[in-house]
N, C-alpha and C positions, 0 to 999 in steps of 0.2 A: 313170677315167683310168689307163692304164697309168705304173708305175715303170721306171728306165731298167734295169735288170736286165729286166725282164719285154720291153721293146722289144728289147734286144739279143737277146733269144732268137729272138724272132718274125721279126727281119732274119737271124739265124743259119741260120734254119728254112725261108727262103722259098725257095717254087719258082718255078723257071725253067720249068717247062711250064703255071704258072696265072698269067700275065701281067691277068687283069683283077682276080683276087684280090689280087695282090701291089697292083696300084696303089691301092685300098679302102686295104690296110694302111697301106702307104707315106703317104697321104692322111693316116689316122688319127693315123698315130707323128709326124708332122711338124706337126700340129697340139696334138698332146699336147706337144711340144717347143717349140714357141711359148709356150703358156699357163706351160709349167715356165719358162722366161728370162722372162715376164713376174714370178712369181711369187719366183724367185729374183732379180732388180734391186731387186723391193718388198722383199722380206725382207733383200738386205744394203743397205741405206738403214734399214730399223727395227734392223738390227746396230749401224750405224755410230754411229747417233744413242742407243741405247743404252749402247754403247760411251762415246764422247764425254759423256754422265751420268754415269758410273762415273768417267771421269778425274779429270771435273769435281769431283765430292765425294769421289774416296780420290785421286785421284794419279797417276801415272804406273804403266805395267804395265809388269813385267820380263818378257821375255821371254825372254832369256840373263843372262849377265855381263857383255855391251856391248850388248844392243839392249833398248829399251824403244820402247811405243807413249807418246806426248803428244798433246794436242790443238793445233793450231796453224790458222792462219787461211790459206787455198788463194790462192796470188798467183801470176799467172802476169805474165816480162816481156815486154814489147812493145818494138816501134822506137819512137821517136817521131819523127812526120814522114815524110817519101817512104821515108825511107833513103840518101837520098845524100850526107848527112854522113856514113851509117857506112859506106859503099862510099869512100869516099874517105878514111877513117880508116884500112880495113884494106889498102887501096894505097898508103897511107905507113909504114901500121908492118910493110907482108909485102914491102915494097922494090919493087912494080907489081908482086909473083907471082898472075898471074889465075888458077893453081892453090888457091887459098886458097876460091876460090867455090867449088868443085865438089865432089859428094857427097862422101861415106865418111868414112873416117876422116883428120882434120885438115881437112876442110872445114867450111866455115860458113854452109852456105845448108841448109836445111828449106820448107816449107811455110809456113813463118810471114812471111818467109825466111830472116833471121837463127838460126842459133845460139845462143842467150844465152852460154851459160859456155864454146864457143869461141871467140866477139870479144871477151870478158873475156877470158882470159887471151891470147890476144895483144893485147890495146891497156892493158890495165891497168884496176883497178876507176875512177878518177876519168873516165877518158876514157868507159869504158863509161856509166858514172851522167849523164854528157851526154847521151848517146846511147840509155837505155832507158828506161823508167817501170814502175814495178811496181805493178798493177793487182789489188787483189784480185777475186774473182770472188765476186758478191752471190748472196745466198738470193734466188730469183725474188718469194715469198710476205713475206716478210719487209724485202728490200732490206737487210739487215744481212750484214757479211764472211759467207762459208761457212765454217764452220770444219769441218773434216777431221779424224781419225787419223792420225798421221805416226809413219811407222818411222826413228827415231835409232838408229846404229848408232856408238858412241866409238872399234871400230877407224878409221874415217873421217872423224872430227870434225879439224880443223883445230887 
């Protein structure tokens, strides 16, 4: 299997007048790229969980003078329910501004479609704690929290 030094050379070097060579390579490097993101996903999961050992028995890792890696447990929030308590939460505390939906910046719809820490801070933490559930996210194999690496950073701590 080629290294990516070695691929870039060979995409550096291709000709434009051997169109059925170049697709072989092409073929090749793109399959050598597949098996590399497979190979590098497995290897940072044996980092992480490595990692997360290490914490476990020495402690937190400095990484600066304000940022340290700790292990903590992966929680992602959710709405709870349709959402139309919190639609109807953020047209009383944004005064009916239906700009408050809309992408970018200062909006509060996603994918999910909520925003978590934009309908937080305009409705307030109690209002919000009606309004979300924080769900940790289970080891599949296990069913126990996932626990994660987490970057703290004290210029940002509260």
């Amino acid at each position: 299997m080629l290294d990516l030094t070695e691929m870039q050379q060979e995409l550096n070097a291709m000709e434009v007048e051997a169109p059925a060579n170049n697709e072989r390579q092409l073929l090749r490097m793109r399959d050598s790229v597949a098996v590399m993101q497979r190979q590098l996903r497995a290897f940072a999961e044996t980092l992480e969980q490595a990692t997360i050992a290490h914490i476990d028995m020495h402690g937190d890792i400095a990484i600066s003078e304000t940022e340290r890696l700790y292990v903590g447990i992966t929680r992602t929030n959710k709405a709870i329910g349709d959402g139309q308590a919190i639609t109807m939460a953020v047209l009383e505390a944004g005064g009916g501004n239906l700009e408050l939906f809309t992408s970018g910046e200062g909006g509060l719809l996603v994918a999910q479609p909520w925003k978590y820490g934009a309908v937080k801070k305009l409705l307030g933490d109690s209002k919000t704690a009606e309004l979300f559930g924080a769900e940790e996210r289970q080891d599949i194999r296990t069913g126990k929290a996932l626990r994660s690496v987490k970057t703290f950073d004290s210029r940002f701590a509260k």
